[in-house]
C-alpha positions as CSV (number, residue, x, y, z in Angstrom):
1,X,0.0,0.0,0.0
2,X,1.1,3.2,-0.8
3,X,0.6,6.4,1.8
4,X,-0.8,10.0,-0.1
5,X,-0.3,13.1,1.8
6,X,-2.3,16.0,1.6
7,X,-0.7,19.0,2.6
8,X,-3.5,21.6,3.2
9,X,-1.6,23.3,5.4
10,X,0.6,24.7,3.1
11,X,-2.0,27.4,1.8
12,X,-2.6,28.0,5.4
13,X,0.9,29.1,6.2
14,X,0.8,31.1,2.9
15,X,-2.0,33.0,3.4
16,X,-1.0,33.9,6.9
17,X,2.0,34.5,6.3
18,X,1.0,37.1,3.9
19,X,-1.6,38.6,5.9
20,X,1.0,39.1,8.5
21,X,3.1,40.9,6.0
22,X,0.6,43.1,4.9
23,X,-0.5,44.2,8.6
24,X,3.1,44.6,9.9
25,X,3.6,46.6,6.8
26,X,1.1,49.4,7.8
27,X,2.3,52.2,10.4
28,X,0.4,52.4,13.8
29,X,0.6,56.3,13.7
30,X,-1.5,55.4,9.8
31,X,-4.2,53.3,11.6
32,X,-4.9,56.1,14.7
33,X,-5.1,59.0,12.0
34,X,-7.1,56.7,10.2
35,X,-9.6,55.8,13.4
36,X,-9.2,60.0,13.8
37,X,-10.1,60.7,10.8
38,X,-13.4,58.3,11.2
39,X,-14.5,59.5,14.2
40,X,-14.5,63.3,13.0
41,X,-16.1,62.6,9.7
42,X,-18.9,60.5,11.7
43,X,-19.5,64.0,13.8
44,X,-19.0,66.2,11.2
45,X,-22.4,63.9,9.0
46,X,-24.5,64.0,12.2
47,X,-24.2,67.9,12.8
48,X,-24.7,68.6,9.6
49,X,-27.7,66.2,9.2
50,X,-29.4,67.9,12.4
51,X,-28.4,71.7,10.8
52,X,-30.5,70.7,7.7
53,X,-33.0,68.9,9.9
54,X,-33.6,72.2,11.6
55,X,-33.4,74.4,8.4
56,X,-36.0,72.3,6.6
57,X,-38.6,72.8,9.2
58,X,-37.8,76.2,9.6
59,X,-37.9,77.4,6.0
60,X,-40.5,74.2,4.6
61,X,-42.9,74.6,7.5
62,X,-46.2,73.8,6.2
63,X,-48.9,76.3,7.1
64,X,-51.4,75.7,9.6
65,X,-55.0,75.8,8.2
């Protein structure tokens, strides 16, 4: 009888290995500006969003009959 191996480890190791490339490859100081950045574009949308919120119902008011 004859034995047959199956590596499937192999991909494994490669595509870890590369993943760990990539994300030892970015900066730290890149992903905080990055989180920074995030953070004030996310307050930046909502204060805007409530600013047209409140000039919409102050210039689109519907009259009272």
């Amino acid at each position: 009888m004859t034995e047959q191996h199956v590596n499937t480890g192999g991909k494994a190791g490669f595509l870890g290995g590369s993943l760990v490339s990539v994300f030892m490859s970015i900066a730290f100081g890149s992903i905080m500006e990055t989180i920074v950045y995030a953070i004030l574009g996310t307050v930046v949308s909502f204060l805007v969003s409530l600013l047209l919120k409140k000039l919409v119902r102050r210039y689109f008011r519907c009259p009272k009959g």
